[in-house]
N, C-alpha and C positions, 0 to 999 in steps of 0.2 A: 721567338717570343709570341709573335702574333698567331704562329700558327698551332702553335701551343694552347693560346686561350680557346681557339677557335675549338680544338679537340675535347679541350676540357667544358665547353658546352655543349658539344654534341653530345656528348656523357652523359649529361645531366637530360638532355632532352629526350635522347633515346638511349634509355640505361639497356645495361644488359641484363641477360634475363634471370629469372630468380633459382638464386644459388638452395639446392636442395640436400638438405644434410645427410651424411653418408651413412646407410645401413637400415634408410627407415625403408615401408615397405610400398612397394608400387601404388597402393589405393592415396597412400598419402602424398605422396609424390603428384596424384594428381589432385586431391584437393587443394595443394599449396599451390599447383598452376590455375584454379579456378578462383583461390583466393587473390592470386595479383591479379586478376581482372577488377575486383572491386576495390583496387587500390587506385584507378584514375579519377572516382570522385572524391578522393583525399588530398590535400596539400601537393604543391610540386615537392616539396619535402617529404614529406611522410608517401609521399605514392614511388620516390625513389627506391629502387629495390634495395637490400642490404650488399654490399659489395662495389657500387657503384659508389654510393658516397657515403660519409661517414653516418651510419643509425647512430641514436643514442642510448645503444647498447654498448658500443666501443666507449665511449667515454669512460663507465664503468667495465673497467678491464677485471673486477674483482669478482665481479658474477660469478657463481660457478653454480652448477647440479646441486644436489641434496649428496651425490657420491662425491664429491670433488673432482669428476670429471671438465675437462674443459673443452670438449666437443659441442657442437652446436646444440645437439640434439633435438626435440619435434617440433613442428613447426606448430606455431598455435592454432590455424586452422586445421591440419592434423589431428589436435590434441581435443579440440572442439565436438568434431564428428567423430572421431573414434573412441575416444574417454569420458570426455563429459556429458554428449545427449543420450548415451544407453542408459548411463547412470543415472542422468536426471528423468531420465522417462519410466525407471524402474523405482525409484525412491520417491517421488513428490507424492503423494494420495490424491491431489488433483488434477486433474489433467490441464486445469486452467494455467495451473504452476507452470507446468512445464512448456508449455506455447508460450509466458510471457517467456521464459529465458531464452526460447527458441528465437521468438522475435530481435531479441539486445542482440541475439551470439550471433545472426546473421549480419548486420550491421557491423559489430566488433571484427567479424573476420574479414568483411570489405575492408576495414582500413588495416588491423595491424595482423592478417594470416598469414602472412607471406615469411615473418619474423619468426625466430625460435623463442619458446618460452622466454628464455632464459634473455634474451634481451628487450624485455619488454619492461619499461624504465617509468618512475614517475612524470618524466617530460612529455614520454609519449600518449599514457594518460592525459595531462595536461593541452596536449597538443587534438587528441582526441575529442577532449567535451568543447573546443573551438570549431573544431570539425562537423560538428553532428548538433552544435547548438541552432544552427539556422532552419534544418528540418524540420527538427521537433521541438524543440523550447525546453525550458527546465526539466520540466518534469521526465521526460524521453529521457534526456540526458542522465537522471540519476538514478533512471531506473537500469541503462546503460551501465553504469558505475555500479552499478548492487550486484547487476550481474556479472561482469570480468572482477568484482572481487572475491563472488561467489566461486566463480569457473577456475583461479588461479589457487585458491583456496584448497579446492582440489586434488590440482598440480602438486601442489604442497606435500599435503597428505599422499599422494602416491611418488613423491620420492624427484618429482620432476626438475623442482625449483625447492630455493631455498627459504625466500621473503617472497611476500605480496606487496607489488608495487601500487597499487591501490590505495595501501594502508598511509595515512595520512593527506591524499587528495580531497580537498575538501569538495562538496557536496553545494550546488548551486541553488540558490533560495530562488525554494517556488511560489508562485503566487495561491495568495492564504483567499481569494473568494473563489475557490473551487467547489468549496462543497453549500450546500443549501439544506438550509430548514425548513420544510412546507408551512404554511399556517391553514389553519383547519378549511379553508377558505381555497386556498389554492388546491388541497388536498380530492374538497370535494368539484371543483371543476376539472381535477385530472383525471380522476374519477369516473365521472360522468363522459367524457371525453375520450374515454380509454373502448379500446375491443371487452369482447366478455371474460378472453383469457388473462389479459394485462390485467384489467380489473382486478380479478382472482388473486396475479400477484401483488398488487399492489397492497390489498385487503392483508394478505398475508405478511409479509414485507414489516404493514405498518401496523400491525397487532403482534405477532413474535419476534421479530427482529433479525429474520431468518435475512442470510444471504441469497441473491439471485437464484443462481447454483442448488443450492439446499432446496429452495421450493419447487426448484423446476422437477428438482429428482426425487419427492417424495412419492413414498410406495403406500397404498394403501393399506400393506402391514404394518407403517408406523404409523398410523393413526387410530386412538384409540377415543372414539365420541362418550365413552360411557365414564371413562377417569380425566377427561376431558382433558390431551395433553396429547403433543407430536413427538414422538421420539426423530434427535438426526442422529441418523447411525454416524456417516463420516463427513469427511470438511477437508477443509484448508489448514488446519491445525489438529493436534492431539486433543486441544480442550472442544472441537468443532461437534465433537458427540456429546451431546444433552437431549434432556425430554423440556419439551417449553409448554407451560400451562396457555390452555387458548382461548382467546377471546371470543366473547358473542359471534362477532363480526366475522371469525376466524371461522368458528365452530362454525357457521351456517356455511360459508363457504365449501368447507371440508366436508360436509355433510351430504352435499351434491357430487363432490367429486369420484368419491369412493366408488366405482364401478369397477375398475376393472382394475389390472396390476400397478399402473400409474397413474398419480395423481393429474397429470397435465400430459397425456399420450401422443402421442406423434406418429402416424405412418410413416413420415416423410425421412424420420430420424434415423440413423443407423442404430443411436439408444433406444428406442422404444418411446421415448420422451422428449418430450420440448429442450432445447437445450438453449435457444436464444430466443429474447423476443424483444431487440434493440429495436425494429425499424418499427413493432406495434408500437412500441416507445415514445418514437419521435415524430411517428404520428402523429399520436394521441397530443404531445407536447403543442404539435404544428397548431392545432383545431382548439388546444384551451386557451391559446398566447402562453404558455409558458417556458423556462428554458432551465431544464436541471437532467441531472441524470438521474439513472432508474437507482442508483448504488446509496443515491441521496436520502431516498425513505428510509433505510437501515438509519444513515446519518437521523433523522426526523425519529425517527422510533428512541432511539439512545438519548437523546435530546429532550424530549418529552416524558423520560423516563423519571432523568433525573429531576427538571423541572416538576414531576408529583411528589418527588418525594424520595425516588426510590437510590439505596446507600450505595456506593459503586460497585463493591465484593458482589453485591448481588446483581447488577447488569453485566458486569463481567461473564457470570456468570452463563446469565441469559443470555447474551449475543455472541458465547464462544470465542473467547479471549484466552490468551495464554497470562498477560498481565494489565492490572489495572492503568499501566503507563499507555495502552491501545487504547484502552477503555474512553480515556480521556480526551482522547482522539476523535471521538465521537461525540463530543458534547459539548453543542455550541445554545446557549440559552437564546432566546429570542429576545427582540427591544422591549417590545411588550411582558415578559418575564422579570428581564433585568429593573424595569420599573416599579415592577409590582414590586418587588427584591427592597428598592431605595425606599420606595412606602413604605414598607412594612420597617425596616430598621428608623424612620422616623420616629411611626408611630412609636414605636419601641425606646427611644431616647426623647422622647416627649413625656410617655410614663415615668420614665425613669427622674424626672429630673423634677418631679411631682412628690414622688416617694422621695426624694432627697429634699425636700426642702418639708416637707410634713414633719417629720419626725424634730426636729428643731423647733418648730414651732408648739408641739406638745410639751416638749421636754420643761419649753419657757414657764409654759402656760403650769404645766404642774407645779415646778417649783418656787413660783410664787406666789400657786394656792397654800404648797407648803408652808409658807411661810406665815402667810397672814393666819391659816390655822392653830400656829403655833403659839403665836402672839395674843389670840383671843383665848386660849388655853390659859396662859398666863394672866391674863388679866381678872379671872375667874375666879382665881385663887386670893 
């Protein structure tokens, strides 16, 4: 007995090595050996390989393919690099897209690549956002979950797996003061505080409502100063091509920049153009005392949009949204708003309750002019 336990923890401490399913092809075979390496910063649980001790893929004995096959079949790091990043790097229109999924699916394959699709369970999920919660906090984590439910999604679609074990994990609430409103005040010490290029974007940012991305890559074929409007060819989205009418502040900006093919040019760039300008950023941030991100002026622009006036269908539109439920997403009113907001409905039930008590009091007053008129009529006769 004792030497029995004894075995059955050496097991657990030095599992054996990872069982690779039969028929897949050598390149995979060895990214599933590179993915058990990044199975030792996961759980003694979950970094156990499958065959040593029970995954909780066995539990569900019912799994099968899409074919009813019950072969292991590919392993999800396998299936990561050879299915999903061609796909994803030939389908997204941005390439930003496809660096975040690159970022989660490296992460996703330290912990569950070693596993075949097909036993990759809601537990493990579960087992996962506990995993990778202490790195990076909420928000990592669900962006983590967006992606292996995109990545499995997939699988799906090409015949791999049956269900997404994703589907119904819920999603970890992230902390709601992420994003920031400028007040014209902090806007113009960021401003001032900024290089000449950040400036530029800033200017831009917070006159069209354009994304980072969008301004960095404008061409000076889409600038047109004479109908005074930016055409963006492409984006992050289908709705990401619009022409935005341009402000003053805009206009003068763009009015400078048009020299050459791009508007914000780069030697340095393998684009031809600026493609980041995070650390002019934080800079600039360091030298005003302030602390927001650059992604926040879009927030501030949509914000300000609404607070003039303007009806959502049309910001929507303006900031390249597929639906007004994004839109909304961007629009946080100010204290200083919200009060003018509570004024303004006072005054407004102040009048009101003015014109409600007027009319009563006319009504009094005539009909008992009526009346005495009546009476001196009669006595006439």
């Amino acid at each position: 007995m004792y030497l029995a336990g004894v075995a059955s923890s050496l097991t657990i401490i030095f599992p054996r090595p990872v069982r690779i399913p039969v028929g897949l092809p050598a390149y995979a075979a060895n990214a599933s050996k590179q993915a058990g390496i990044g199975q030792e910063r996961g759980s003694a649980y979950m970094a156990t390989p499958r065959g040593s001790y029970p995954s909780p893929g066995r539990m569900e004995s019912e799994r099968r393919t899409a074919s009813g096959s019950q072969k292991p079949g590919p392993l999800f790091s396998w299936f990561v690099e050879q299915e999903f990043s061609p796909w994803s790097a030939q389908t997204h229109r941005s390439p930003n897209t496809h660096k975040r999924y690159a970022v989660s699916a490296k992460s996703l394959v330290g912990f569950c690549g070693s596993f075949p699709l097909m036993d990759l369970t809601p537990g493990m999920v579960e087992r996962y956002k506990l995993w990778r919660l202490g790195p990076c906090g909420p928000t990592g984590v669900n962006r983590d979950l967006a992606t292996l439910r995109f990545i499995l999604n997939l699988a799906i679609r090409l015949g791999y797996i049956k269900d997404n074990p994703v589907t119904g994990v819920k999603m970890l609430a992230e902390p709601q003061d992420r994003m920031h409103v400028l007040s014209h005040n902090e806007e113009s010490t960021y401003l001032q505080a900024a290089s000449r290029t950040l400036h530029d974007v800033g200017v831009l940012i917070l006159g069209t409502g354009m994304r980072p991305a969008e301004v960095l890559s404008l061409k000076t074929e889409d600038i047109h100063l004479t109908e005074r409007y930016a055409l963006v060819p492409r984006g992050k989205t289908r709705a990401a091509r619009r022409t935005l009418p341009l402000t003053e502040n805009a206009l003068r900006v763009l009015s400078r920049r048009i020299r050459g093919e791009w508007c914000f040019p780069s030697r340095r760039s393998e684009t031809g153009h600026v493609v980041n300008v995070r650390k002019l950023h934080q800079q600039a941030c360091r030298n005003a005392g302030l602390k927001f991100r650059l992604y926040d002026l879009r927030h501030t622009y949509g914000s300000r949009a609404v607070m003039a006036g303007v009806d959502l269908p049309t910001l929507k539109e303006l900031m390249g949204h597929e639906s007004i439920s994004t839109t909304m997403q961007y629009v946080h009113p100010t204290p200083e708003h919200k009060l003018r907001a509570v004024l303004r409905l006072e005054t407004y039930n102040a009048a009101e309750r003015k014109l409600a008590v007027r009319p009563r009091a006319a009504g009094v007053y005539n009909a008992r002019t009526a009346i005495g008129s009546r009476k001196k009529a009669r006595s006439q006769y």
